[in-house]
Each structure stands twice: as C-alpha cells, then as structure tokens.
C-alpha positions as CSV (number, residue, x, y, z in Angstrom):
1,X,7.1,-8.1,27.0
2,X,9.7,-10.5,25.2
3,X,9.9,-13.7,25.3
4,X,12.3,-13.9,28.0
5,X,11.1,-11.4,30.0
6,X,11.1,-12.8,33.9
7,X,8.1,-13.2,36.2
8,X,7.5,-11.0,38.7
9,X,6.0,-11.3,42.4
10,X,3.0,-11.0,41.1
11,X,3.3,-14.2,38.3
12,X,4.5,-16.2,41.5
13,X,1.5,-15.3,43.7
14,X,-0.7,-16.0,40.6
15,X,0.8,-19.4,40.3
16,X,-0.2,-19.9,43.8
17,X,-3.4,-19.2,43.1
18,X,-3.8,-21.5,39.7
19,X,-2.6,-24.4,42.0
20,X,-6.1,-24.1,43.9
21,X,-8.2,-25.1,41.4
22,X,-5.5,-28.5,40.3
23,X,-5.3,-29.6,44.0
24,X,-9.3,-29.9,43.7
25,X,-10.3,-31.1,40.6
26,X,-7.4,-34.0,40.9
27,X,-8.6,-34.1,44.8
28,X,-12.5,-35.1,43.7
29,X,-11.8,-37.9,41.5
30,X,-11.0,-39.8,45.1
31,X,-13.0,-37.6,47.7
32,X,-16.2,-40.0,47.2
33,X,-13.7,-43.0,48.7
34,X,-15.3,-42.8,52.0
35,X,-18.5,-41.6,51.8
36,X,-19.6,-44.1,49.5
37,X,-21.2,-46.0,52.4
38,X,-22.7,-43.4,54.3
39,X,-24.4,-41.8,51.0
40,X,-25.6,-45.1,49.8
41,X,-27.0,-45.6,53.4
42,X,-28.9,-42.2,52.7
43,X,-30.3,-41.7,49.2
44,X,-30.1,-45.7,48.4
45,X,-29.1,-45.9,44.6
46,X,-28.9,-48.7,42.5
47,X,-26.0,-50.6,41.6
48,X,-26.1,-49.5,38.1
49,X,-26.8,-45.4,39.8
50,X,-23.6,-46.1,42.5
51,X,-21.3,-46.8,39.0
52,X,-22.3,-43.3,37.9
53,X,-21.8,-41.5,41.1
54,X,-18.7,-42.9,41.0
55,X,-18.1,-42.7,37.1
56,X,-19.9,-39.7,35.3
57,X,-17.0,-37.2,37.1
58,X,-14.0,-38.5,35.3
59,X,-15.7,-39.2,32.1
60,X,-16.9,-36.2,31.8
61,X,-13.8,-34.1,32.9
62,X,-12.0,-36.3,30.3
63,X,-14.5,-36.0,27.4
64,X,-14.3,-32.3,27.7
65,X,-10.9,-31.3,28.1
66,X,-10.1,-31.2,24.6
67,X,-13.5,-28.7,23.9
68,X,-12.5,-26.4,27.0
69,X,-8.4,-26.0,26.4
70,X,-9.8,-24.6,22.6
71,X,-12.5,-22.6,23.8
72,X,-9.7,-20.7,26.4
73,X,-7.8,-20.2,23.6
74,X,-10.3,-18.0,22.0
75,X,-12.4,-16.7,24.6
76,X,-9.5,-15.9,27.2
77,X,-8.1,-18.5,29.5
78,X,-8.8,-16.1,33.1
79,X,-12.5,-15.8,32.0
80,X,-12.9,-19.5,31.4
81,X,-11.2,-20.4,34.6
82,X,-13.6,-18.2,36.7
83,X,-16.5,-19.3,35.3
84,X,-15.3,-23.0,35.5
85,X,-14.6,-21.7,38.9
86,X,-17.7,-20.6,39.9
87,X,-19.7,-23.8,38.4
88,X,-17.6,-26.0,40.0
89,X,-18.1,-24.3,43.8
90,X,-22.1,-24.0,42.6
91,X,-21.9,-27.9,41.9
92,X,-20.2,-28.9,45.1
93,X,-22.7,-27.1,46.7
94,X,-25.6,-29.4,45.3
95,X,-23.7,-32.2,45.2
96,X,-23.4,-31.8,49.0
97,X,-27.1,-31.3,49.7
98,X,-28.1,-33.8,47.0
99,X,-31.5,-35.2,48.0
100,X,-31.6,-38.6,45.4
101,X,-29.6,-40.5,43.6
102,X,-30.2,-38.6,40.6
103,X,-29.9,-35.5,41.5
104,X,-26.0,-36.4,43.1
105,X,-25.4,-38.2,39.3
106,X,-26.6,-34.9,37.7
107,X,-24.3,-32.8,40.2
108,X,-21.2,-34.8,39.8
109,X,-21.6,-34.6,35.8
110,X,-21.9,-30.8,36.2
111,X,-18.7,-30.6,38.4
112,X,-16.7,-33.0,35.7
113,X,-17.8,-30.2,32.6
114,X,-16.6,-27.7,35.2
115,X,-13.4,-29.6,36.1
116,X,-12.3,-29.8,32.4
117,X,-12.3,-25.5,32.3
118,X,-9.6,-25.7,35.3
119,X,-6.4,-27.9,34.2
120,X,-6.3,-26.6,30.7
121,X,-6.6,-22.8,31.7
122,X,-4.4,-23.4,34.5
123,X,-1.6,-24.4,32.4
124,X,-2.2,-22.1,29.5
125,X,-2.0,-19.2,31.7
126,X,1.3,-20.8,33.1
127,X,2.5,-20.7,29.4
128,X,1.6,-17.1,28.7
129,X,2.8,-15.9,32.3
130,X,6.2,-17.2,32.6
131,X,8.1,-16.5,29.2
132,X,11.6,-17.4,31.0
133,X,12.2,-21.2,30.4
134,X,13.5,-22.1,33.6
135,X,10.9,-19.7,35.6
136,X,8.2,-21.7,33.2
137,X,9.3,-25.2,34.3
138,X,9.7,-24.2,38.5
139,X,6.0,-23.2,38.0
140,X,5.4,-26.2,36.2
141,X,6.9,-28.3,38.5
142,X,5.0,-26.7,41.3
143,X,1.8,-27.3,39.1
144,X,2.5,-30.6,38.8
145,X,2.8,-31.2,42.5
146,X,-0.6,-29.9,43.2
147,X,-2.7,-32.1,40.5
148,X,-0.8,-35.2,41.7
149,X,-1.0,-34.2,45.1
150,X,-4.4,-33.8,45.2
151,X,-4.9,-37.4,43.9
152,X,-3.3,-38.6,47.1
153,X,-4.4,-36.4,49.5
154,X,-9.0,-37.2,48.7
155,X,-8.9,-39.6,50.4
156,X,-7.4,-38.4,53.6
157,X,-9.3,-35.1,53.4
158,X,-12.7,-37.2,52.4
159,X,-12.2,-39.7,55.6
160,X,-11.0,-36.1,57.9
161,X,-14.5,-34.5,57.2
162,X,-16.7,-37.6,57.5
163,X,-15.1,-38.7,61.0
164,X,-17.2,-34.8,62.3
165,X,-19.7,-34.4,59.4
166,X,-22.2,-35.7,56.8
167,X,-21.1,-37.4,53.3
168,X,-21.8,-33.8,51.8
169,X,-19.4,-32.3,53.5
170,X,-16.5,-34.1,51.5
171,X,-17.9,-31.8,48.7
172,X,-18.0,-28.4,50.7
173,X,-14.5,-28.7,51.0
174,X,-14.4,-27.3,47.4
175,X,-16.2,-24.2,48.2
176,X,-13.8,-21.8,50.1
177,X,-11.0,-22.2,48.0
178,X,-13.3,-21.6,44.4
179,X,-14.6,-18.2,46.5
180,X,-11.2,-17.7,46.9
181,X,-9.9,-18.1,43.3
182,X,-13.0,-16.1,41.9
183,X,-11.9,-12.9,44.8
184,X,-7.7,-13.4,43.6
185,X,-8.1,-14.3,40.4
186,X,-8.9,-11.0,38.4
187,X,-6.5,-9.3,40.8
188,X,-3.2,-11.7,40.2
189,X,-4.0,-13.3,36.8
190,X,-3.9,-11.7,33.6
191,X,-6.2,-12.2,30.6
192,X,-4.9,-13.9,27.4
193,X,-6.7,-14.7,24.5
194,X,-6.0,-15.7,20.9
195,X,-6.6,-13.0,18.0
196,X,-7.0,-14.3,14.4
197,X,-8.9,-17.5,14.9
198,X,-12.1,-18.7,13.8
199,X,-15.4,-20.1,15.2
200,X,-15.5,-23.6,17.0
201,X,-16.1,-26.4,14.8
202,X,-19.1,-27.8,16.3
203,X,-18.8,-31.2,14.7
204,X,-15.0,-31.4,15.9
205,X,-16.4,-30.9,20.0
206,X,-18.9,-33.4,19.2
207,X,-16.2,-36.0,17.7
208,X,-13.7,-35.4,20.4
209,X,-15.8,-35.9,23.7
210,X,-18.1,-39.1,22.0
211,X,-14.4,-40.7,21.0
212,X,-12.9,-39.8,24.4
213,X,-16.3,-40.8,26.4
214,X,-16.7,-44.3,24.4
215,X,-12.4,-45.3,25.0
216,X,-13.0,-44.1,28.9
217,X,-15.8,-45.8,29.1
218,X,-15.0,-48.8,27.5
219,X,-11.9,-49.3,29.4
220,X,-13.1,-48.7,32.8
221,X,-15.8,-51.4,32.1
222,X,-13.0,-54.2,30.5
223,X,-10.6,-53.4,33.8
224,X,-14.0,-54.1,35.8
225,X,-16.0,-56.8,33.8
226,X,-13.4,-58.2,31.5
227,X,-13.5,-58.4,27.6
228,X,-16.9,-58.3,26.9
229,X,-18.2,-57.6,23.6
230,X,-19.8,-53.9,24.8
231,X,-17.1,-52.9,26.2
232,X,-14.8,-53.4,23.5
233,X,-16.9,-52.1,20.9
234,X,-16.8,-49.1,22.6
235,X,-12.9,-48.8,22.8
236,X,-13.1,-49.7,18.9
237,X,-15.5,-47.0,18.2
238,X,-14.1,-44.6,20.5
239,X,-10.9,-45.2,18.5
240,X,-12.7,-44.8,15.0
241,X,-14.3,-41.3,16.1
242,X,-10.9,-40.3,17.3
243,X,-9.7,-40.9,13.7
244,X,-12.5,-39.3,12.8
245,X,-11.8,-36.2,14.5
246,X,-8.3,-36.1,13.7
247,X,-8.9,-36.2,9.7
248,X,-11.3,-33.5,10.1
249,X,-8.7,-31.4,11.8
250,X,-6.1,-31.5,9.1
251,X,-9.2,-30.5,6.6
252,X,-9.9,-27.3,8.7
253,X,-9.1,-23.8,8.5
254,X,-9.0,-23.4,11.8
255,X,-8.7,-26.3,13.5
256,X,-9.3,-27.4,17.4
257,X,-6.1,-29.5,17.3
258,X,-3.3,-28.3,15.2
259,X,-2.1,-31.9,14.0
260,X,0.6,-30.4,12.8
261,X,2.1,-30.5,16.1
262,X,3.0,-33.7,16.5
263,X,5.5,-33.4,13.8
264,X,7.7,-31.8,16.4
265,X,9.4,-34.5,18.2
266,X,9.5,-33.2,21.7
267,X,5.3,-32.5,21.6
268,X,4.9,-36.5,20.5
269,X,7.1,-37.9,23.2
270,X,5.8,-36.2,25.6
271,X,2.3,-36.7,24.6
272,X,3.1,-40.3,24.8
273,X,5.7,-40.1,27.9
274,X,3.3,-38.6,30.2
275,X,0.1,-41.3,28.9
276,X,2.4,-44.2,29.7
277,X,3.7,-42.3,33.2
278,X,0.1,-42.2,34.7
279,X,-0.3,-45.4,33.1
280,X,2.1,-46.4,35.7
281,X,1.1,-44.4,39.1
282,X,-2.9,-44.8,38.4
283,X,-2.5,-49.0,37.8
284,X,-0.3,-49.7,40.9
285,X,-2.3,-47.0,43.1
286,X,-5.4,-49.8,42.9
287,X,-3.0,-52.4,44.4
288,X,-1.3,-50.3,46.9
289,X,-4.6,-49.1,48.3
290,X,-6.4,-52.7,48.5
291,X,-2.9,-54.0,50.0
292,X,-3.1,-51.8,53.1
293,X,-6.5,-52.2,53.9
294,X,-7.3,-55.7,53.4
295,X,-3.6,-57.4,53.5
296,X,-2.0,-55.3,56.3
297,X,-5.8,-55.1,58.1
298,X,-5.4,-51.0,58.0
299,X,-7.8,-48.6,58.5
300,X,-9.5,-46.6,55.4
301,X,-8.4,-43.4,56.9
302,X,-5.0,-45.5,58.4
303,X,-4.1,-46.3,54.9
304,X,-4.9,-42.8,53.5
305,X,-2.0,-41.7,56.6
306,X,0.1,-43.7,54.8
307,X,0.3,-41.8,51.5
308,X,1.3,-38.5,53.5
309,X,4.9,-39.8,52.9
310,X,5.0,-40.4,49.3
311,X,2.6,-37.1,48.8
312,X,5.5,-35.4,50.1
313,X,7.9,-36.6,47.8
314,X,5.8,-35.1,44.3
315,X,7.5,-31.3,44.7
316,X,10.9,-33.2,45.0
317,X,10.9,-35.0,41.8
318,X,9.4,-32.0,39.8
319,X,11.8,-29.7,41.1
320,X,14.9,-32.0,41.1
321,X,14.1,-32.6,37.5
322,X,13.8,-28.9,37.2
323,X,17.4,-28.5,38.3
324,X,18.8,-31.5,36.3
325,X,17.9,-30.0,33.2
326,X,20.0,-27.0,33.9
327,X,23.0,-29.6,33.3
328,X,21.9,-32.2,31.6
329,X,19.4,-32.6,28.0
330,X,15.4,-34.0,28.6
331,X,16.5,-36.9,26.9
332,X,18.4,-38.2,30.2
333,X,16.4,-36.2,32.8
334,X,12.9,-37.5,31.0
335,X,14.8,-40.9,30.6
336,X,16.3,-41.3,33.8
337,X,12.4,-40.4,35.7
338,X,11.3,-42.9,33.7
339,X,14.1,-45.7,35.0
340,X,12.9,-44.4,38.7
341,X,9.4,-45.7,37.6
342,X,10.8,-48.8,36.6
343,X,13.2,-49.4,39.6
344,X,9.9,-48.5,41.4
345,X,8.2,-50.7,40.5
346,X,11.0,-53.9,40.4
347,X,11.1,-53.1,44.3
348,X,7.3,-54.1,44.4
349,X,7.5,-57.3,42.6
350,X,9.0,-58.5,46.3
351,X,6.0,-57.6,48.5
352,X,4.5,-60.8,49.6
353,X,1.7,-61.0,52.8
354,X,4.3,-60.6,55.6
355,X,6.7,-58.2,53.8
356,X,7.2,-54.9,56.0
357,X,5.2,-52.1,55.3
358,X,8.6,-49.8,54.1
359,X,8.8,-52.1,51.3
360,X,5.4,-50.8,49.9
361,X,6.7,-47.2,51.0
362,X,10.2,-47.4,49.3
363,X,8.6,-48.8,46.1
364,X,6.2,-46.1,45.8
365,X,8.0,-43.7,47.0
366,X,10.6,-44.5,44.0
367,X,8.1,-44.7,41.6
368,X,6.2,-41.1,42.3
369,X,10.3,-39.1,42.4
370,X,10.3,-40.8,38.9
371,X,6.7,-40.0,37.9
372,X,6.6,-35.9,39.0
373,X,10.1,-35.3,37.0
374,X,8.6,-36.9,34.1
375,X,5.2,-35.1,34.2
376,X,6.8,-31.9,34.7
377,X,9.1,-31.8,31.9
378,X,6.5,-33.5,29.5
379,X,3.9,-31.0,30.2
380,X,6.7,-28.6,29.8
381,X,7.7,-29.4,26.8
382,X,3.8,-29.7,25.0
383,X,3.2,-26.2,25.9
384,X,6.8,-24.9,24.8
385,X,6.0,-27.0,21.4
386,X,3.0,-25.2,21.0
387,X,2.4,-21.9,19.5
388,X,1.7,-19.3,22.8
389,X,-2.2,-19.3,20.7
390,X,-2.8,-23.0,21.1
391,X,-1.9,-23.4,25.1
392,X,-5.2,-24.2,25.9
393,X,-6.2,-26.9,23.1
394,X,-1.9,-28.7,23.7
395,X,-2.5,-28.3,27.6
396,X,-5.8,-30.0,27.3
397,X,-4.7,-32.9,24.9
398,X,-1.9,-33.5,27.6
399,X,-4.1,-34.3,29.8
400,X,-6.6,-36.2,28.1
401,X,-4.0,-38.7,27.0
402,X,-3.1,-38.5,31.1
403,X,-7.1,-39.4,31.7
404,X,-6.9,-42.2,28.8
405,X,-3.4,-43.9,30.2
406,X,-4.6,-43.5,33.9
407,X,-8.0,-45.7,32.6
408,X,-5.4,-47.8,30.8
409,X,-3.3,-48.4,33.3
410,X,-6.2,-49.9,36.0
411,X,-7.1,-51.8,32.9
412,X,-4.5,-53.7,32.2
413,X,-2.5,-54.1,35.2
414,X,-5.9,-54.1,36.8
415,X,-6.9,-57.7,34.9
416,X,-3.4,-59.1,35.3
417,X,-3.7,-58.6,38.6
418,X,-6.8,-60.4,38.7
419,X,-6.5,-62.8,36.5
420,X,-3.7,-64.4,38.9
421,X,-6.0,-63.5,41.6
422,X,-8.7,-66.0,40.3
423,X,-6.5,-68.7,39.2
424,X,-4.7,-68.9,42.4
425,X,-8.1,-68.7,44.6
426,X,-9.6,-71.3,42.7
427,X,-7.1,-74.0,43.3
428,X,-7.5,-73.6,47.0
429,X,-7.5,-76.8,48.3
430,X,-7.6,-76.4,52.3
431,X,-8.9,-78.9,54.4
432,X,-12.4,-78.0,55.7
433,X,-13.0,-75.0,53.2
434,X,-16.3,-75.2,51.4
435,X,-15.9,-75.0,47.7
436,X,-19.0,-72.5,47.4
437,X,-17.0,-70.6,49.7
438,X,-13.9,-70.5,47.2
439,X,-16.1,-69.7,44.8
440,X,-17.2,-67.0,46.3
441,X,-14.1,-65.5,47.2
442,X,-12.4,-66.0,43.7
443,X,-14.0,-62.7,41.8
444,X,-11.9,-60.3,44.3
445,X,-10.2,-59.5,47.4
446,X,-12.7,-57.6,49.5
447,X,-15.1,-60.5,48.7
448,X,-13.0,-62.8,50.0
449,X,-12.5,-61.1,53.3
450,X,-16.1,-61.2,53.9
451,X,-17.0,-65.0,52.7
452,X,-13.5,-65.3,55.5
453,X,-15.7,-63.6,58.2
454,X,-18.6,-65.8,57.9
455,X,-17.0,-69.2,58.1
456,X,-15.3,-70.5,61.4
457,X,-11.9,-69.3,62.5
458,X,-9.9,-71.7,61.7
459,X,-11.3,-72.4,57.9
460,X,-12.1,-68.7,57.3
461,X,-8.2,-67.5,58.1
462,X,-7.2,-70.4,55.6
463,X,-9.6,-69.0,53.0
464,X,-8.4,-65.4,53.8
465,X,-4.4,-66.4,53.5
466,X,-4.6,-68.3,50.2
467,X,-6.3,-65.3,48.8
468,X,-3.9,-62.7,50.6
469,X,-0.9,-65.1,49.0
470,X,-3.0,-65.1,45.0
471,X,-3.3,-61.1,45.7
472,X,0.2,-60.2,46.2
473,X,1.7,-62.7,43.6
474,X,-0.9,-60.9,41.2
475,X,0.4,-57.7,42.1
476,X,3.6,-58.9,42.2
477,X,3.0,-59.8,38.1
478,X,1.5,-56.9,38.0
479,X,4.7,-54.6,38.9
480,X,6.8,-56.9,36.7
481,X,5.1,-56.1,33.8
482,X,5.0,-52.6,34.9
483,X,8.7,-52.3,35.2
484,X,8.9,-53.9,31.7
485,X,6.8,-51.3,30.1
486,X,8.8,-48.5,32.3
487,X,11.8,-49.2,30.9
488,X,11.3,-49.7,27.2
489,X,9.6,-46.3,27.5
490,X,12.4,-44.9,29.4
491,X,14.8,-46.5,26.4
492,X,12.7,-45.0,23.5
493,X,12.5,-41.6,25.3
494,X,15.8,-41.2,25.7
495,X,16.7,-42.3,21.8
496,X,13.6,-39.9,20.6
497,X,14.5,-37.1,22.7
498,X,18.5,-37.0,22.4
499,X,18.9,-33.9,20.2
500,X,16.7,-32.4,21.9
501,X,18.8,-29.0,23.6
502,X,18.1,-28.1,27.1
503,X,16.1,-25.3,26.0
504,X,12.8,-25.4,25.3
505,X,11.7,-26.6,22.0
506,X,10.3,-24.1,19.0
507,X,6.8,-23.4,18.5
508,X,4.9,-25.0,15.5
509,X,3.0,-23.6,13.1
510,X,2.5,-20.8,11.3
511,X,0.8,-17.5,12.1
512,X,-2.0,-18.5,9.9
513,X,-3.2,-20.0,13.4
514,X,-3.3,-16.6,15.3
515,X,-1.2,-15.0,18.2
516,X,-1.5,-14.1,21.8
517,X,-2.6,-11.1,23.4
518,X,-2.8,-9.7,26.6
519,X,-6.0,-8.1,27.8
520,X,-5.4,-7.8,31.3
C-alpha cells in the first residue's frame, strides 16, 4: 500500500467503529454529574472519598496516556484497544454494582487505566488506515466530533437513565457498545505494530504518569482550594519530573517520546494550539453549566437539553475546517478557529442576570465551530509530523497536553471567576441581610442559593440577586481574559504556521526508531 493509497468501505466502517470507544471515554468524565446524589444517598462516602469518585478517572486516564500511546506502538494498536476495550466494559460493570465507597473509587481508577488504551489507539489506527491526507483529516474530523461530543452529551445521557434506573446504570451504558467494538473490531480494523524498537523503559512510565498525576492533581486542587502550599508543590514537582522525563528521553536508545519531534514546527504548534483550545472550552463549560442552573433556575437535565444545540455544531467546524484547508494553508484555517474562540468568547463578556438565554447559545455556540476546526487540524497535524511508528506515543502526548490545559483552564478562569465572585458577595450591603448570611454565601454560587432558601423572601431574593449579579460579572472577567488569551494564540499560530503547505507535514526522525507494519 503507498502512502497515498485511498481508504476503502471498509477503513470508513472501521472509523465508525473507533468513534465508539471516544464518544465513551470523553462521555464518563461527566456521566457521574447526576448521580452524584443518589450514590452518595446509597454507599455514603466521605468528603475526602466523593473527591476521588469524582477525581481518580481523569487523573488516571491522563497519567497513563503517555504509557499506553507507546505500548500500542510496540505491541499493536487493535490488540491494545480490545483489551482496553474489554477492561473498560468489565469496570463499568462493577462500577455499576459497586457495593462501598471504595470499591466505586477502585472501579473508577480501573476504568481511567482502561480509558487511556482507547484515545491513543483510536487515533494511531486512524494514522495507519487512512494514508490519503484529505481522507486522514475527514476521519479526523469525524474523530474529533465524537470525543468532544461525548463531553457534552454525559450529562444528558447520565440524567436520561437515572429519571427510570439506579445511579449504576449511568455506567451500564458503557457496556453494549465495548461488546460491540470487541465483536467489529478484529473484523473492520487492522493490526499495526512497530518493528525495530526496543523494550519499555520502565523508569520513563514511572516519570511520565507521577509528573502528569502531581500537575493534574495539583491544579485541580488550586482551581478548587486556591494557592495553597500542597497544591502548588505538586504543580512544581510535577513540572520537575516532567523535565525529568524529558532529559531521559533524549539519553535513550529507544525512547517513549521522540523529543526530536518537536523540532518540527507544525508538531509544536499544535501540541500547544490544541492545550490552549481545551484550555478554552473546559474553563467556560464550568460557567455555562452553573449559569443555567442556578442563574436561569433550569433543571439539571433542562440545562443538559440545552447543550444538544451546540453538540450539534462539533462535526460542522471539524469538517468545515476540513474543506478550508483544501483552499487555504493551516496557518489561516488553525488561525482563523482560533479568532472564532476568541469572538466566542467576547459575545459572553455581555451576559449579565436578565440577558436571554440565545446570548449564552450564540457565544458557545461560536466558540465550539472554532474549537472542533482547531482540534481537528492540530491532531492532524501531530500524527502527520510523526513517524507512522510513533502514532501511538504523538497521539497520546496530544492528548495529555488536551487533559493538562482542560485542568488549566477550570483553574485559572475557574479562580478569576471566583475571586470576583467573593469580592463582590462580600460587599453586600442589603438592608435586612444578616452578615453571617453573606458570609456564608461568599465561597460560591450554589451555596448562596441555599443560605437564599433559608432566610425570608424578601432578604433571601436580595442575597440571591447580589450574588447572581458578582457571578456573571466574574464570568463576564472570566470570558475577557479568555478572549485575550484566544487571540494572542490565534496571532502566534498563524505567524508559526505560515509556511506551513496545505499538505501534511513530513515525518521526523530517522529509521533508527522503526517502521510500521501491518499484521492484519
């Protein structure tokens, strides 16, 4: 087969198939949305065990995607799919009939490991499937859709099963369509592996997931607690072992992460385009969501509705972008998704309490045509830059730096957000409100609406407006810092990027670091 040999009806029921798995593992980061009360009501954990029900999935999915691109790349990207495949359906199956706290904790950390086998095979086998460069970025584009997509659509399929079933049942979902990928798989993917490469480093897998595990970690817990001294020693040490790891992969024979690759342009800038990108959508999501519920007095399930809209909009962008390149260079098709975030954004600075819902919708709606052109082409162009025997370990760094700016993002926009928040909250004055009351509802939103409900009418809607009014001027901060940062990117993208040729970008490397083979 040569390298521009098309795809057949059988690559494009294939890519159908690799969708499945994207759609679940992006689709379980949320699922756990609305069954977080009934659960809790049922195996009664802690505080501290609710945090990692919540938190041990994520982490661990992003501490291992590094480990599981590399260990597709030599062991064959369809075998480690299945078997990621088959864990995960086992998992959902005992997270679903958990019977303690600890056991659901134990579950959800055995469905991240399994989660990180999915995304990097998924695209790898994209790579090695589709050798045409326009056939490569449709199916990317399509790929793209379904992570995102699933993102949006956990919640709405979380609060659709508990409204007839049990909590578990949001994680039975899962099962059906991991039976189905283990039946289709072997039938409509083929096998690739890499020939010439060595043994996995050992100390390199333990570097990667401790570095990625301590800069998640340590994020997530600043975006929630502020900058205490934990948490930030364990972004500095997470950055320290990711040195670490990086200094031992330029001594390696054979390393996990071929540094080398971010001496091509393209890989870089893309690297860092699609970070900043979920940066963007992950951030704002946490204000979009807490401004339909508690703001505009929706529904959990009402609000979920409301992403059905923008959810729809993720196979546009990706596929628009897809056709935009056939005219125009990356540089202004990466570029101009980029300005879309930004304009995206710059619409949301104008929500205030009794703006109209469509103002969210257009903003956000903006934002996510931006956001799926940019992802497309950047994943695009990491697995182009790579050599066809390193898809697994370039698709997997892709979307660790995703994981990393998506914990980034709630951080900081997160603490902007809610540093206005406070400050505004705690100069309410309003006759008749007690100032225990205030103080109460200063730390955050939700806590605000239920000091409201406990005072009378009249002082509680007081308390509840001033903090409605400090919310949406904090997210209104928020978004204009957001738009900032959107369009500096979109400005050094489009500098970076401008001799870069429609086509996709060359390899790097030598053949020192193996080939590709098909095996089935």
């Amino acid at each position: 087969m040569t390298d521009t040999a098309k795809a057949g009806r059988k690559e494009w029921l294939g890519l159908a198939v690799l969708v499945l798995p994207c759609l679940l593992v992006s689709m379980d980061m949320s699922v756990l949305n609305f069954a977080l009360p009934f659960l809790s009501a049922d195996l009664r954990p802690s505080s501290a065990q609710m945090l990692w029900i919540m938190d041990i999935y994520g982490f661990l999915l992003a501490g291992m995607l590094l480990t599981m691109g590399t260990l597709g790349d030599r062991f064959g990207r369809r075998r480690l799919l299945l078997v990621g495949a088959g864990a995960f359906g086992i998992a959902s199956v005992l997270a679903a009939y958990s019977t303690s706290a600890e056991m659901l904790i134990a579950t959800r950390a055995l469905l991240g490991v399994a989660g990180a086998t999915l995304g990097p095979s998924t695209l790898s086998l994209i790579r090695n499937m589709f050798h045409d460069p326009g056939q490569r970025r449709t199916a990317i584009a399509v790929w793209t859709a379904g992570f995102s997509g699933g993102a949006m659509l956990g919640p709405l399929v979380g609060g659709a099963m508990l409204e007839h079933f049990w909590w578990g049942s949001a994680f039975l979902v899962n099962v059906p369509f991991m039976v189905l990928l283990l039946v289709l798989g072997p039938v409509l993917l083929p096998e690739f592996r890499s020939r010439g490469v060595g043994r996995l480093d050992l100390a390199s897998v333990v570097l990667s997931l401790v570095a990625v595990l301590a800069m998640v970690y340590g994020v997530k817990r600043i975006a929630e607690d502020g900058l205490e001294v934990v948490p930030v020693l364990s972004v500095l040490a997470g950055a320290l072992l990711g040195l670490a790891f990086l200094r031992r992969q330029r001594s390696l024979p054979d390393p996990m992460l071929d540094v080398r690759l971010f001496r091509n342009r393209p890989f870089g800038t893309s690297i860092a385009a699609s970070t900043l990108t979920m940066f963007a959508m992950v951030g704002f999501l946490l204000f979009s969501t807490q401004y339909l519920q508690l703001v505009l007095g929706m529904g959990p399930f009402e609000a979920a509705m409301w992403n059905l809209p923008v959810v729809a909009v993720m196979p546009v962008g990706a596929l628009l972008a897809v056709a935009l390149l056939r005219r125009l260079r990356p540089a202004y098709v990466v570029g101009g998704g980029l300005v879309l975030v930004s304009a995206g954004f710059a619409v949301m600075t104008q929500i205030r309490v009794d703006s109209p819902l469509a103002v969210l919708l257009l903003g956000f709606a903006v934002m996510v045509l931006g956001i799926s052109a940019v992802l497309a082409l950047a994943s695009d162009m990491v697995v182009s830059a790579a050599p066809a025997a390193r898809a697994g370990s370039a698709s997997a760094l892709s979307e660790a730096s995703s994981e990393l700016g998506a914990a980034v993002g709630i951080a900081i926009l997160g603490s902007i957000g809610a540093a206005v928040y406070r400050a505004e909250v705690a100069a309410v004055t309003a006759s008749g409100v007690p100032r225990e009351a205030v103080e109460a509802a200063r730390e955050t939103l939700p806590g605000a609406v239920e000091v409201a409900s406990r005072l009378p009418e009249g002082i509680g809607t007081a308390l509840l407006g001033s903090a409605q009014e400090a919310f949406t001027r904090g997210m209104a901060l928020s978004a204009i810092v957001g738009a900032v940062v959107m369009a500096a990117t979109a400005l050094a993208v489009t500098l970076l990027l401008r001799r870069t040729p429609r086509e996709s970008v060359s390899p790097q490397g030598d053949g020192t670091l193996g080939t590709v083979e098909r095996v089935g």
